[in-house]
C-alpha positions in Angstrom: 0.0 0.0 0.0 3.2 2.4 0.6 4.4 1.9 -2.5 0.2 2.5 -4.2 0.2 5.8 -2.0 3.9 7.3 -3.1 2.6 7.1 -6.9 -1.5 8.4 -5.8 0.5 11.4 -4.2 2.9 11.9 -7.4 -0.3 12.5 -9.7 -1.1 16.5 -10.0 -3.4 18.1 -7.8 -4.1 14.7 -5.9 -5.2 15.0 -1.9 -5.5 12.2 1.1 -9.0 12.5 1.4 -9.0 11.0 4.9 -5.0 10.2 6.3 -6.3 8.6 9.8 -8.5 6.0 8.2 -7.5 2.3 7.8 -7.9 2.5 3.8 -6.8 5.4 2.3 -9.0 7.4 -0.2 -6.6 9.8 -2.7 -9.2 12.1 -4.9 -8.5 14.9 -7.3 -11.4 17.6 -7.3 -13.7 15.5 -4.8 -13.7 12.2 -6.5 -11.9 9.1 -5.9 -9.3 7.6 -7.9 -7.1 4.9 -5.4 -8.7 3.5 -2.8 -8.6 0.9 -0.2 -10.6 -1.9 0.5 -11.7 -5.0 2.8 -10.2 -7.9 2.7 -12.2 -10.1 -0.2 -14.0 -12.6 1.9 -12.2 -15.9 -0.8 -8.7 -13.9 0.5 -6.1 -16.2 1.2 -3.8 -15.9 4.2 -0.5 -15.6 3.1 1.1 -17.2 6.3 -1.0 -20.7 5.8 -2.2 -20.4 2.0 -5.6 -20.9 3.7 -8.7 -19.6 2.6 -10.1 -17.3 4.9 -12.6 -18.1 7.7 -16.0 -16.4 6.1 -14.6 -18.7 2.7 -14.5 -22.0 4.5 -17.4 -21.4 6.1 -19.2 -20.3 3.0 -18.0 -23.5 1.1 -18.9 -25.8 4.1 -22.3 -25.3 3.8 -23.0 -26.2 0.8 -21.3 -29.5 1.3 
């Protein structure tokens, strides 16, 4: 995400709509062009290579 905000801030007249928040929004004249977003719910966790836990739960039902 560092590297997604250095190049967002490079692009003229671009602004941190909101620099506290846990995804970042960078808009020029009041509308969005990078943003941040939840974790997909199929995500995979990159420290097991599991799917995560709303995925397995999702694909264990309809089992």
């Amino acid at each position: 995400m560092s590297d997604i905000g250095e190049i967002a801030a490079g692009m003229p007249h671009a602004q941190l709509y909101d620099e506290s928040a846990d995804r970042p929004i960078w808009q020029v004249g009041g509308k969005s062009f990078v943003f941040g977003r939840s974790p997909r719910p199929d995500a995979v966790d990159p420290a097991t290579g599991e799917l995560a836990a709303r995925r397995r739960a999702r694909l264990a039902s309809r089992e």
